[in-house]
VEXBAKOL-890851 format. One record per atom (N, C-alpha, C): residue number from 1; residue in three letters; atom name; x, y, z. Coordinates in nm, 4 decimals. Each point is the difference from the previous one (the first is absolute). Layout:
nr=NUM&rest=ALA&atom=CA&px=X&py=Y&pz=Z
...
END
This chain:
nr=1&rest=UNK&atom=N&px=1.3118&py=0.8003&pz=0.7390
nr=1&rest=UNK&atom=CA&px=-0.0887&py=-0.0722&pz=-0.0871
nr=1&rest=UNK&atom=C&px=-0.0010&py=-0.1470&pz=0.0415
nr=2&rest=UNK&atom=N&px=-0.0835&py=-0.1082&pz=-0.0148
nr=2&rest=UNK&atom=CA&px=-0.0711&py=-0.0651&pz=0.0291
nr=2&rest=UNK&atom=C&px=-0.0238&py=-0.0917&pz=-0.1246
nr=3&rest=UNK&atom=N&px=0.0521&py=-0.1443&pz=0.0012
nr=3&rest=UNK&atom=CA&px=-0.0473&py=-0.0242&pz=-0.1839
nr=3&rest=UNK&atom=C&px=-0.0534&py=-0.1423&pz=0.0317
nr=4&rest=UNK&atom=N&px=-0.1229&py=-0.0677&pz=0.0069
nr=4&rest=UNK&atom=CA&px=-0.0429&py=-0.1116&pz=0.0091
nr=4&rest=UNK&atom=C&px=0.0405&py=-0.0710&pz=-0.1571
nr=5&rest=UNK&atom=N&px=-0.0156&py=-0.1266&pz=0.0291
nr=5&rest=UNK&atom=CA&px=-0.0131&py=-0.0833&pz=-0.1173
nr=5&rest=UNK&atom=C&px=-0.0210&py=-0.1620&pz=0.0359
nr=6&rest=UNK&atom=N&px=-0.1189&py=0.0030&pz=-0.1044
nr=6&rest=UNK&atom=CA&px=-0.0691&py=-0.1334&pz=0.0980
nr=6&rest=UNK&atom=C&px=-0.0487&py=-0.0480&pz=-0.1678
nr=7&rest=UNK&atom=N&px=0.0055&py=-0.1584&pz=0.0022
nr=7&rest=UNK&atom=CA&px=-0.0810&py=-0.0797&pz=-0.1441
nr=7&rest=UNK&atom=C&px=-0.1389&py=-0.0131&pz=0.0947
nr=8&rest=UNK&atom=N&px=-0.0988&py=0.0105&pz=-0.0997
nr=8&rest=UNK&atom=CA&px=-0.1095&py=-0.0111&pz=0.0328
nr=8&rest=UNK&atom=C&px=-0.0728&py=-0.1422&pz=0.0154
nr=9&rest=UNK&atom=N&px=-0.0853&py=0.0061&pz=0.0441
nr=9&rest=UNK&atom=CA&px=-0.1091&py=-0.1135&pz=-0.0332
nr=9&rest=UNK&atom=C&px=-0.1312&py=0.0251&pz=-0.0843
nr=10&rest=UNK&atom=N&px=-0.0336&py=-0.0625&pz=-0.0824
nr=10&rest=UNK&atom=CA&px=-0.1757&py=0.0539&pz=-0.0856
nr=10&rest=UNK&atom=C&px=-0.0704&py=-0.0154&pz=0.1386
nr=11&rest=UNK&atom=N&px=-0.1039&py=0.0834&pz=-0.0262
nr=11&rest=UNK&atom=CA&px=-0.0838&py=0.0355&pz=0.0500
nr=11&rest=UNK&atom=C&px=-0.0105&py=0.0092&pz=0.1636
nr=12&rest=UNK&atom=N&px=0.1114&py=0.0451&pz=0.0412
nr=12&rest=UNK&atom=CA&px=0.0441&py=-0.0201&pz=0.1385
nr=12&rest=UNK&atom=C&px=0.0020&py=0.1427&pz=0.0088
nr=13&rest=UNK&atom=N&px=-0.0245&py=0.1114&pz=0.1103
nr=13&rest=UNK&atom=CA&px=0.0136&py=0.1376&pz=0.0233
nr=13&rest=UNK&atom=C&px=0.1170&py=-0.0097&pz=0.1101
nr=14&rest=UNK&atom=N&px=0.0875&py=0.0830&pz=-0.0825
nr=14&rest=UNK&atom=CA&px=0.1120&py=0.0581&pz=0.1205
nr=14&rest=UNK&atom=C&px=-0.0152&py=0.1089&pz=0.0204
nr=15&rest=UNK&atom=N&px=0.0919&py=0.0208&pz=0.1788
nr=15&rest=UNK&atom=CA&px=-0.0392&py=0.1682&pz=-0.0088
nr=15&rest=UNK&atom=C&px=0.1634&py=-0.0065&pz=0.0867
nr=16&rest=UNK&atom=N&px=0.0359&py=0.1691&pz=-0.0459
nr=16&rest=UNK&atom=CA&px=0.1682&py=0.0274&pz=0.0402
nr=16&rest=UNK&atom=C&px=-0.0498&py=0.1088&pz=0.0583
nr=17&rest=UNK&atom=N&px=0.0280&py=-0.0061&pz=0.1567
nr=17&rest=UNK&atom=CA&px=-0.0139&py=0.0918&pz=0.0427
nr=17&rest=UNK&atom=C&px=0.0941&py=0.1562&pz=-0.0038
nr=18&rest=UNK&atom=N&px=-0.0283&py=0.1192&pz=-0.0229
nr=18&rest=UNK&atom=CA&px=0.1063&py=0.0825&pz=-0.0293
nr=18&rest=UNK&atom=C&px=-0.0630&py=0.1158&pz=0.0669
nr=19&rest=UNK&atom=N&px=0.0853&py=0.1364&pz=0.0146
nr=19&rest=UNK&atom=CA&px=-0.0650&py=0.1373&pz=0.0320
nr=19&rest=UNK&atom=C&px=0.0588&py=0.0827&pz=-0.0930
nr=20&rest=UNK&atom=N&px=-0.0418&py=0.0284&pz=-0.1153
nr=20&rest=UNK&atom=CA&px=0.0724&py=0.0768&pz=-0.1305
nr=20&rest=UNK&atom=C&px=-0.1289&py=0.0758&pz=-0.0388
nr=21&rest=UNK&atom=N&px=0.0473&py=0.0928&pz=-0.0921
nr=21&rest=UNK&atom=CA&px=-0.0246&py=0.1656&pz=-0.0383
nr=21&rest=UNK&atom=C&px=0.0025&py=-0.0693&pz=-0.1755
nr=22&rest=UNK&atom=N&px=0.1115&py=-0.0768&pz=-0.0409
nr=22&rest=UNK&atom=CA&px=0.0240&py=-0.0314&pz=-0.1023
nr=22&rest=UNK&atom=C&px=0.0299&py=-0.2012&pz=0.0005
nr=23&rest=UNK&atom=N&px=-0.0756&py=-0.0118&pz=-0.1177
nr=23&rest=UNK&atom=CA&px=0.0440&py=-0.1886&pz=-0.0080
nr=23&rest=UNK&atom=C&px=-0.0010&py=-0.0067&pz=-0.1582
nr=24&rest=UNK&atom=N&px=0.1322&py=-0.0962&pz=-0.0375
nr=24&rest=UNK&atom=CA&px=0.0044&py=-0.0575&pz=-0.0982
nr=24&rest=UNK&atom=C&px=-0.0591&py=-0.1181&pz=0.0112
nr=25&rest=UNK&atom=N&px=-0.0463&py=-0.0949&pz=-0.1300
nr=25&rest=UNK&atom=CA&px=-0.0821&py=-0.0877&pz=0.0719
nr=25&rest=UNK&atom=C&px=0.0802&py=-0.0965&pz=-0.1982
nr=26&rest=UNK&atom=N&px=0.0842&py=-0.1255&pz=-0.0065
nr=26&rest=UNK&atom=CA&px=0.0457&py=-0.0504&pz=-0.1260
nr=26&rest=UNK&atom=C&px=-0.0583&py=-0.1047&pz=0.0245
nr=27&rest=UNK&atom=N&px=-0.0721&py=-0.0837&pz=-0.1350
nr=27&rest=UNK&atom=CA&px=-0.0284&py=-0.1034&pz=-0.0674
nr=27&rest=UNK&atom=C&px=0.1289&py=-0.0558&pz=-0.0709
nr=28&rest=UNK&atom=N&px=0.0857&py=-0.1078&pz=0.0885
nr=28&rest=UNK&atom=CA&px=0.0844&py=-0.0609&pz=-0.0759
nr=28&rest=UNK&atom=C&px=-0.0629&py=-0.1878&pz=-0.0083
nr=29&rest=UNK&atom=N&px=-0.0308&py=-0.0060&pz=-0.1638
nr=29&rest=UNK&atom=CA&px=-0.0409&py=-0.1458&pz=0.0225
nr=29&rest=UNK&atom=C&px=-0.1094&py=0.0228&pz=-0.0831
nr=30&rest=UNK&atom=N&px=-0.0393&py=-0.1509&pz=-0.0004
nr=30&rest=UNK&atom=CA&px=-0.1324&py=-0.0273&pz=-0.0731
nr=30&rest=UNK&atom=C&px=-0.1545&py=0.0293&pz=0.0978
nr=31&rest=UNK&atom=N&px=-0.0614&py=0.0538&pz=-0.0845
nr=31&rest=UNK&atom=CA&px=-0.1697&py=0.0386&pz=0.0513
nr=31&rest=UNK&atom=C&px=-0.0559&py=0.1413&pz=0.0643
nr=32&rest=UNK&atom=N&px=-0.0429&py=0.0174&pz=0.0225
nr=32&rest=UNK&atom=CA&px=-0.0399&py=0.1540&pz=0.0361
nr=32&rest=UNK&atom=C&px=0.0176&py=0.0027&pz=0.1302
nr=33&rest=UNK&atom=N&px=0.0030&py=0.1018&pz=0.0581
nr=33&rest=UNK&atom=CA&px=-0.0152&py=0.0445&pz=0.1481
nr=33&rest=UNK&atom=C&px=-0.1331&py=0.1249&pz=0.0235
nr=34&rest=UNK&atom=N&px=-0.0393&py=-0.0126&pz=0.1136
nr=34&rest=UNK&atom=CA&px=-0.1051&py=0.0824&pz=0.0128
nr=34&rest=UNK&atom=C&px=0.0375&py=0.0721&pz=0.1276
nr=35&rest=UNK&atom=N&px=-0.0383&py=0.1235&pz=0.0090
nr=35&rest=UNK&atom=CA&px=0.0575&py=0.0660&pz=0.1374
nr=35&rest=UNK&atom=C&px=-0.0839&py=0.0970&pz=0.0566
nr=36&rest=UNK&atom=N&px=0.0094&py=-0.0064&pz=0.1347
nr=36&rest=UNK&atom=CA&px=-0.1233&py=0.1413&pz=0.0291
nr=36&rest=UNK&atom=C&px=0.1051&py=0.0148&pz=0.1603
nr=37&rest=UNK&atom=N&px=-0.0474&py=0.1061&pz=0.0848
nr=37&rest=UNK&atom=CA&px=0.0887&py=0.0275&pz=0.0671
nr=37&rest=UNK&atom=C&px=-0.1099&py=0.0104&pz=0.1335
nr=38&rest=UNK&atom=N&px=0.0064&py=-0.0523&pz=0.0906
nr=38&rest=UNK&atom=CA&px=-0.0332&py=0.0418&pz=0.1379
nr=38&rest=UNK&atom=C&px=-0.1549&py=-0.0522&pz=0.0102
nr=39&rest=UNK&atom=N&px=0.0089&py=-0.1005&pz=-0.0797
nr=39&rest=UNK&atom=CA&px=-0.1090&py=-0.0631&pz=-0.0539
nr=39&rest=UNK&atom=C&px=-0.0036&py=-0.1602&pz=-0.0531
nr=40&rest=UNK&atom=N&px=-0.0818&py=-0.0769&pz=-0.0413
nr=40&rest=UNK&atom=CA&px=0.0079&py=-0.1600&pz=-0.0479
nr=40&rest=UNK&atom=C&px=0.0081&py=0.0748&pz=-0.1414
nr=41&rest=UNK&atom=N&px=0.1257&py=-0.1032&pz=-0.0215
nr=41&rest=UNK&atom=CA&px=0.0127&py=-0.0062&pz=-0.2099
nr=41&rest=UNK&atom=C&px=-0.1521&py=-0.1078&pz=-0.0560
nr=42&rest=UNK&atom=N&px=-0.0324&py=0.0221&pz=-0.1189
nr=42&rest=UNK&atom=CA&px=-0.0948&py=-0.0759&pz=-0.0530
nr=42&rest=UNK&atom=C&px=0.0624&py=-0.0194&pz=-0.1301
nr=43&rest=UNK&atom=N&px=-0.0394&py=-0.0669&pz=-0.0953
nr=43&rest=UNK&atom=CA&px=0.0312&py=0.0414&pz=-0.1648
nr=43&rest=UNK&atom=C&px=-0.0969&py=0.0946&pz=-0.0250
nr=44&rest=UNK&atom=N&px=-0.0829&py=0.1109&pz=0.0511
nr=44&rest=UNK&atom=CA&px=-0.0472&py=0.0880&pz=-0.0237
nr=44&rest=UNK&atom=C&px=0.0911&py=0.1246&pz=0.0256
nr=45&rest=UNK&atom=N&px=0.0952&py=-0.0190&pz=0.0803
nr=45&rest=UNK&atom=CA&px=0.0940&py=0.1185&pz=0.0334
nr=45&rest=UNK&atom=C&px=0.1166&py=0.0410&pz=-0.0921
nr=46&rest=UNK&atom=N&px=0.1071&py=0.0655&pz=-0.0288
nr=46&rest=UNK&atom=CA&px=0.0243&py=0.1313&pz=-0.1003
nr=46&rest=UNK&atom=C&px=0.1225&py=-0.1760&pz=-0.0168
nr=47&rest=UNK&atom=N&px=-0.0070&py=-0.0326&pz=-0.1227
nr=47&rest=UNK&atom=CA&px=0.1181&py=-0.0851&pz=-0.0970
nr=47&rest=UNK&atom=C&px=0.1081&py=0.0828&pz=-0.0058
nr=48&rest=UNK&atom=N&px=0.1081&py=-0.1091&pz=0.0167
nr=48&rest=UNK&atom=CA&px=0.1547&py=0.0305&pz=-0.0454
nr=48&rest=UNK&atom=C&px=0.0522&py=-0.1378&pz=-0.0919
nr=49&rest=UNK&atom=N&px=-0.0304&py=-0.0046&pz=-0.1424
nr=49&rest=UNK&atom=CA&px=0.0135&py=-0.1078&pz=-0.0708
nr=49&rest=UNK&atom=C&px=0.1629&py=-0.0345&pz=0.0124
nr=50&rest=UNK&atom=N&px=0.0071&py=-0.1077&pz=-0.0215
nr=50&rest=UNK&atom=CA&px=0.1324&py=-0.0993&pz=-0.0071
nr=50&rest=UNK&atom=C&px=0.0869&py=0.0933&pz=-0.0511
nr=51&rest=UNK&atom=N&px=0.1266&py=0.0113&pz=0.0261
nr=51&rest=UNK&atom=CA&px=0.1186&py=0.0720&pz=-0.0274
nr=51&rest=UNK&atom=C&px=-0.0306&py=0.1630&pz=0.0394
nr=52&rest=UNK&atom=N&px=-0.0671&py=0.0244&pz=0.0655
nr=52&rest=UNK&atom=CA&px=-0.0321&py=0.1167&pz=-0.0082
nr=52&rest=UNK&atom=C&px=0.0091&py=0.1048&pz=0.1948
nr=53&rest=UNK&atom=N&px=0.0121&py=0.0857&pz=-0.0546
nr=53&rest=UNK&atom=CA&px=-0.0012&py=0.0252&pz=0.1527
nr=53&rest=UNK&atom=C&px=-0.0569&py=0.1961&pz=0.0086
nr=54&rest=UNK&atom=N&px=-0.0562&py=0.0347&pz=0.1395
nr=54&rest=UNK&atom=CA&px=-0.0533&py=0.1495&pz=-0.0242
nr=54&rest=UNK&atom=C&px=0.0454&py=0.0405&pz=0.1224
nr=55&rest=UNK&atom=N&px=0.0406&py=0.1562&pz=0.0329
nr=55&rest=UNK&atom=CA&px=0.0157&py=0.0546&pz=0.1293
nr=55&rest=UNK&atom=C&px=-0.1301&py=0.0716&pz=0.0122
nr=56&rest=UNK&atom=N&px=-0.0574&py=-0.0015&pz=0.1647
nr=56&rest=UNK&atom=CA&px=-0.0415&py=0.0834&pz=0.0494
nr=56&rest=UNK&atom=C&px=0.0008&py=0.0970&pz=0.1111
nr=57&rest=UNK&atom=N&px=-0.0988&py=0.1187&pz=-0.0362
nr=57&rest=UNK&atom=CA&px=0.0491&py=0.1344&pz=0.1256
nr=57&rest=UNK&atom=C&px=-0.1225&py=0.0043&pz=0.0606
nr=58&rest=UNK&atom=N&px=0.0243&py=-0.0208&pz=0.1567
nr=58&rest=UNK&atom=CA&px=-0.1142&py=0.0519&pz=0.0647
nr=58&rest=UNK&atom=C&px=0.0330&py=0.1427&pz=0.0703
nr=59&rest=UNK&atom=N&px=-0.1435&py=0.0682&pz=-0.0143
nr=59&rest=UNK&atom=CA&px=0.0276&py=0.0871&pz=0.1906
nr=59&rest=UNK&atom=C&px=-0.0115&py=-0.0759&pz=0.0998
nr=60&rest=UNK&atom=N&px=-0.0185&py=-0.0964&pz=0.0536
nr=60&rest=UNK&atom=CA&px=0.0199&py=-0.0719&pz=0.1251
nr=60&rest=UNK&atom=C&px=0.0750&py=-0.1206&pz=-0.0206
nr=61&rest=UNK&atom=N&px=0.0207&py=-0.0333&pz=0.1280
nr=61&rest=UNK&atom=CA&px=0.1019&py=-0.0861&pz=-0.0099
nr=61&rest=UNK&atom=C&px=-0.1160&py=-0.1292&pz=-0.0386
nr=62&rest=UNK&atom=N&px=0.0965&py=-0.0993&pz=-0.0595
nr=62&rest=UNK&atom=CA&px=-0.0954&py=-0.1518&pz=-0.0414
nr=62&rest=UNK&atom=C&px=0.0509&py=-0.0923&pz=0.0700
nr=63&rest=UNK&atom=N&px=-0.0626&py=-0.0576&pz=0.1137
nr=63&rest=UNK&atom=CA&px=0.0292&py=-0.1242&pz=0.1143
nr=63&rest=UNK&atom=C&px=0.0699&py=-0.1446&pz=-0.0529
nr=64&rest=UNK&atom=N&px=-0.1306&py=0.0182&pz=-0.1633
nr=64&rest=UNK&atom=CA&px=0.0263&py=-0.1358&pz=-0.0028
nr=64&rest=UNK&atom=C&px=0.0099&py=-0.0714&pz=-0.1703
nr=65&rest=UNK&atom=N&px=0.0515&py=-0.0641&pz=-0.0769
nr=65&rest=UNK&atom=CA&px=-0.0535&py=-0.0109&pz=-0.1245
nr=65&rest=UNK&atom=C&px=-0.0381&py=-0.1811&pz=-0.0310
nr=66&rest=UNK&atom=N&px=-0.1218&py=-0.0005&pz=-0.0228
nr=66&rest=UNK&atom=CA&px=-0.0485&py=-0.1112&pz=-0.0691
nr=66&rest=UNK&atom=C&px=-0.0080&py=-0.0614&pz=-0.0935
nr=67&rest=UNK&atom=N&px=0.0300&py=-0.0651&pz=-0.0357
nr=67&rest=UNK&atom=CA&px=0.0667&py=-0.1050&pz=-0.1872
nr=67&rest=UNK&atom=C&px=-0.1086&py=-0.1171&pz=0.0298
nr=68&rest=UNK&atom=N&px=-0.0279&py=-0.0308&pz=-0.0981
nr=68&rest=UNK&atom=CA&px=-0.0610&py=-0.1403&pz=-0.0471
nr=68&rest=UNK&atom=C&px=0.0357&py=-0.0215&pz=-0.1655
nr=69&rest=UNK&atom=N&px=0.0533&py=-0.0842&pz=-0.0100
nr=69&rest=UNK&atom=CA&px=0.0115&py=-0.0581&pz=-0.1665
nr=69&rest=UNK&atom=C&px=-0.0776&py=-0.1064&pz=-0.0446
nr=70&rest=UNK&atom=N&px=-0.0127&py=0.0061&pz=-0.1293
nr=70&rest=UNK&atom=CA&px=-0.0523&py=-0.0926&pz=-0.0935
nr=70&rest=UNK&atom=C&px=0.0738&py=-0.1108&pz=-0.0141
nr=71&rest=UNK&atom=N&px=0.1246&py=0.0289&pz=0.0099
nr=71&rest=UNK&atom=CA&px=0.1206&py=-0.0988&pz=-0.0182
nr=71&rest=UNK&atom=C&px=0.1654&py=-0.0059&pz=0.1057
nr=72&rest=UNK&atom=N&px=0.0802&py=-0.0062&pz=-0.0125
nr=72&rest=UNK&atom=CA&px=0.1318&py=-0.0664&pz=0.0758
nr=72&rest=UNK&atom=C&px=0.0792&py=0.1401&pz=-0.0266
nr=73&rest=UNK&atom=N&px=-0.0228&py=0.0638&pz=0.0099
nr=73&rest=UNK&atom=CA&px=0.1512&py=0.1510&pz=-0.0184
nr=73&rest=UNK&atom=C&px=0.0502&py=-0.0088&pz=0.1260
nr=74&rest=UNK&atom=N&px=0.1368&py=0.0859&pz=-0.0243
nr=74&rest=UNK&atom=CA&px=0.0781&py=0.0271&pz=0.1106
nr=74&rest=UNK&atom=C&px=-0.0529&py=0.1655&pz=-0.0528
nr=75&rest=UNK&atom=N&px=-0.0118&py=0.0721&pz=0.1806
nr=75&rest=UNK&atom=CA&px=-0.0701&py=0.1452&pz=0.0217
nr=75&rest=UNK&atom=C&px=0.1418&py=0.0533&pz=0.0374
nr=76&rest=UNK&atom=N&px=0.0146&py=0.1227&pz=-0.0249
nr=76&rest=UNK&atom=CA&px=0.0988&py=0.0917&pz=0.1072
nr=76&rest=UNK&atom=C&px=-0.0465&py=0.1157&pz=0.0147
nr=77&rest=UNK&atom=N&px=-0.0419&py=0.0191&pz=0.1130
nr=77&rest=UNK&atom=CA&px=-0.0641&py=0.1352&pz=0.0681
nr=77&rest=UNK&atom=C&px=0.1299&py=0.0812&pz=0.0856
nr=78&rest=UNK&atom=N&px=0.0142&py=0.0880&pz=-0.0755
nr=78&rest=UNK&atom=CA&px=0.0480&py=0.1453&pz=0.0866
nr=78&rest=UNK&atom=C&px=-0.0524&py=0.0993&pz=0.0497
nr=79&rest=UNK&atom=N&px=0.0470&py=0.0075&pz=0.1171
nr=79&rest=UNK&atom=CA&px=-0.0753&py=0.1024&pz=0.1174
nr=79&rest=UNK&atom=C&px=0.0810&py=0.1040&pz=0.0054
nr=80&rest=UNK&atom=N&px=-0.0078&py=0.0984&pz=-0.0784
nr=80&rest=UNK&atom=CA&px=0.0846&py=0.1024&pz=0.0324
nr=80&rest=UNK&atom=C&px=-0.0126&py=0.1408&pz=0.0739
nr=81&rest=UNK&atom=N&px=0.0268&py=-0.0957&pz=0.1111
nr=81&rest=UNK&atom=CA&px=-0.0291&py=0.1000&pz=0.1203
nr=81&rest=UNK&atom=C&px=0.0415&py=0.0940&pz=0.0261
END
């Protein structure tokens, strides 16, 4: 496993590159995070509000995951490869 953790910038898009089947993806901090995968984040893409965090399952592997926030959080993405 594989565990990024990065504070964000508003309105800045990061991307963590990864090759996972499965990703946790945590909102630690103030403001939302936005995430889409293998793709540009927008604030149109799937929310993970402040304190909050979601796993996901793909059938293929996901290269890459993209964050953009509204505000200053610290992210921690797990790649559990």
């Amino acid at each position: 496993m594989k565990i990024f953790r990065k504070k964000l910038t508003a309105n800045t898009e990061e991307i963590f590159n990864i090759n996972s089947h499965y990703v946790t993806v945590l909102n630690i901090g103030e403001g939302n995070v936005f995430v889409n995968f293998d793709d540009t984040a927008t604030t149109d893409s799937l929310i993970i509000p402040a304190g909050m965090g979601r796993s996901f399952s793909f059938q293929r592997a996901v290269q890459s995951v993209h964050l953009i926030s509204d505000g200053t959080p610290t992210v921690q993405i797990d790649d559990m490869t």
